[in-house]
C-alpha positions as protocol buffer text, in pm:
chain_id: "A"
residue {
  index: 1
  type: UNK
  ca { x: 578 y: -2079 z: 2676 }
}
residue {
  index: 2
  type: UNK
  ca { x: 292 y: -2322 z: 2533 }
}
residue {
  index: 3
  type: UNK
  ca { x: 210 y: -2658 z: 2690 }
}
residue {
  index: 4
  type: UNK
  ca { x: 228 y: -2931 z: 2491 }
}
residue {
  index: 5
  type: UNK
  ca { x: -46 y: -3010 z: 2254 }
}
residue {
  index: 6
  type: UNK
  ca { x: -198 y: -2652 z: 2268 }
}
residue {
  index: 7
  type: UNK
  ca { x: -309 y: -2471 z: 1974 }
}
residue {
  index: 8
  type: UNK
  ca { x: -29 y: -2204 z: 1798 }
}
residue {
  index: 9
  type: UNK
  ca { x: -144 y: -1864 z: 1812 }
}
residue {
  index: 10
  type: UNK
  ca { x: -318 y: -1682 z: 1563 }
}
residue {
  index: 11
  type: UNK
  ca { x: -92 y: -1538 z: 1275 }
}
residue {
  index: 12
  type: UNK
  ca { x: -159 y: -1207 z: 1170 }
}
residue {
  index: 13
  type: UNK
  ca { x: -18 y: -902 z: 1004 }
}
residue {
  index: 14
  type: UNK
  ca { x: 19 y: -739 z: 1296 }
}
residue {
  index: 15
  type: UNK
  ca { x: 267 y: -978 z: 1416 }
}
residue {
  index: 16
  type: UNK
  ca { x: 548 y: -716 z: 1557 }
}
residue {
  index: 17
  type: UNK
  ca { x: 816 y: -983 z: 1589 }
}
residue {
  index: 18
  type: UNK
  ca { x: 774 y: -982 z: 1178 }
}
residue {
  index: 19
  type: UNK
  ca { x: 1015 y: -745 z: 983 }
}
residue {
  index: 20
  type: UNK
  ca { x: 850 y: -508 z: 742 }
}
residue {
  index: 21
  type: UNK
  ca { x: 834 y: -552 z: 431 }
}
residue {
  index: 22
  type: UNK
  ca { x: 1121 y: -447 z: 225 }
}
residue {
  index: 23
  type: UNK
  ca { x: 1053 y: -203 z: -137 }
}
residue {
  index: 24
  type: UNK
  ca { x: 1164 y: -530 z: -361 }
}
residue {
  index: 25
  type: UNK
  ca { x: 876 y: -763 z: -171 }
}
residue {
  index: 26
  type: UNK
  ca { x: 596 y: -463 z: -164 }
}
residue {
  index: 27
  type: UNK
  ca { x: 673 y: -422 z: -585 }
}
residue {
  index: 28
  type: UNK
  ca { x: 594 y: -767 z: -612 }
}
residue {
  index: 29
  type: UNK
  ca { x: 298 y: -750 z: -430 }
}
residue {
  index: 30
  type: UNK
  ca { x: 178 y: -473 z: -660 }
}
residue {
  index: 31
  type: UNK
  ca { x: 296 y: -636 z: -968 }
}
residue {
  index: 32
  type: UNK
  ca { x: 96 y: -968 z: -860 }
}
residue {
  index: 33
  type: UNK
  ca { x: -218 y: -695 z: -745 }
}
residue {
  index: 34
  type: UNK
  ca { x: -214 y: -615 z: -1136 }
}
residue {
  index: 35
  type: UNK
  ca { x: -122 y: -913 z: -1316 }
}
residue {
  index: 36
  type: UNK
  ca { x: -431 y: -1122 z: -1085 }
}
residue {
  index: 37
  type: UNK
  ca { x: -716 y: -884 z: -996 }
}
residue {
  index: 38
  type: UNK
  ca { x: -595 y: -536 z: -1256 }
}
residue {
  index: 39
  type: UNK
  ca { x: -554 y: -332 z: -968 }
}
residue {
  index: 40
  type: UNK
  ca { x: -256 y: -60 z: -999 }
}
residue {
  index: 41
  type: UNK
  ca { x: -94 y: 44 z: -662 }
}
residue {
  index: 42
  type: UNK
  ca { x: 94 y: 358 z: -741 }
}
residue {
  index: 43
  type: UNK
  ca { x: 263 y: 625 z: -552 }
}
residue {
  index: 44
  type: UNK
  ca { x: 145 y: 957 z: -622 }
}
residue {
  index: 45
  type: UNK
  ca { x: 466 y: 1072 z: -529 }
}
residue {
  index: 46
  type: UNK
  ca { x: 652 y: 850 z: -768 }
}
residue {
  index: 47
  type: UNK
  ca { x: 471 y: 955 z: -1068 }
}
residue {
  index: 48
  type: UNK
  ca { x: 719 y: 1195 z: -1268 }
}
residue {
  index: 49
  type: UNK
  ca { x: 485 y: 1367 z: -1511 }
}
residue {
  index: 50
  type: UNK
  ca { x: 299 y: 1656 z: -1388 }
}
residue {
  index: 51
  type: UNK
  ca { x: -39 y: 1623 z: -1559 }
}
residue {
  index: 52
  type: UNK
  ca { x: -21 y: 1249 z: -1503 }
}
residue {
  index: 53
  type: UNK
  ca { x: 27 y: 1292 z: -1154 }
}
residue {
  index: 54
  type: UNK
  ca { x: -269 y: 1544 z: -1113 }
}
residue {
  index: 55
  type: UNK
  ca { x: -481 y: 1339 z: -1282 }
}
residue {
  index: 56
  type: UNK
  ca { x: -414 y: 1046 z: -1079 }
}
residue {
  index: 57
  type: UNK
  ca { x: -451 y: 1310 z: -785 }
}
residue {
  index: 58
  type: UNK
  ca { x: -784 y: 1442 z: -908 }
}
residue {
  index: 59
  type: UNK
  ca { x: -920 y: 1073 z: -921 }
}
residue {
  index: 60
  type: UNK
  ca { x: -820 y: 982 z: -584 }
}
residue {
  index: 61
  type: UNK
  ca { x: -1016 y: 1254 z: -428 }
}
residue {
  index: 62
  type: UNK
  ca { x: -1304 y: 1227 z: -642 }
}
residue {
  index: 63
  type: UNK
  ca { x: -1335 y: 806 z: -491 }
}
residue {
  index: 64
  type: UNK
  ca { x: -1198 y: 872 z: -175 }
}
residue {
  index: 65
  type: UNK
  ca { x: -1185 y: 1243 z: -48 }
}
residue {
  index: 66
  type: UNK
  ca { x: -852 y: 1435 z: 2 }
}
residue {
  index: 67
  type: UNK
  ca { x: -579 y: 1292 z: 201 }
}
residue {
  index: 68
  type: UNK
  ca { x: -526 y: 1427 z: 571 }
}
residue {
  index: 69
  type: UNK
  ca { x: -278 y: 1633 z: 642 }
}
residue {
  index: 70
  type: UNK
  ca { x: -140 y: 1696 z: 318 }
}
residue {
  index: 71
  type: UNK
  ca { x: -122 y: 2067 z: 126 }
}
residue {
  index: 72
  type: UNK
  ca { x: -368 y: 2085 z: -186 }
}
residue {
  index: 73
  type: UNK
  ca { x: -113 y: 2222 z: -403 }
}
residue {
  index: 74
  type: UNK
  ca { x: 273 y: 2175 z: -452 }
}
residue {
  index: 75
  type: UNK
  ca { x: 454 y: 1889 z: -512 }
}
């Protein structure tokens, strides 16, 4: 309950009463990541060539270190 004239509370991400985001809202946000700033938000996972998707591996680690919990090798 808020009193009358008092200030809304803060809006944030974080907001649980929000529902998530669904796949067709988080493409666009990486299609608007890449058409605005040239920033490419793939999942490793949906990458279907091989050597691609090693590659794209192999850079990740290099910027960021491995992943946690994951197995080096396999699919």
């Amino acid at each position: 309950m808020r009193l009358a004239g008092s200030p809304r509370p803060p809006r944030s991400c974080l907001d649980l009463a929000r529902s998530p985001a669904s796949a067709l809202e988080i493409d666009a946000l990486r299609a608007a990541a890449w058409h605005r700033h040239g920033v490419a938000a793939l999942s490793v996972d949906d990458i279907a060539d091989a050597w691609l998707r090693q590659a794209v591996t192999n850079e990740a680690n290099r910027r960021w270190g491995r992943r946690e919990g994951r197995h080096a090798h396999g699919r």
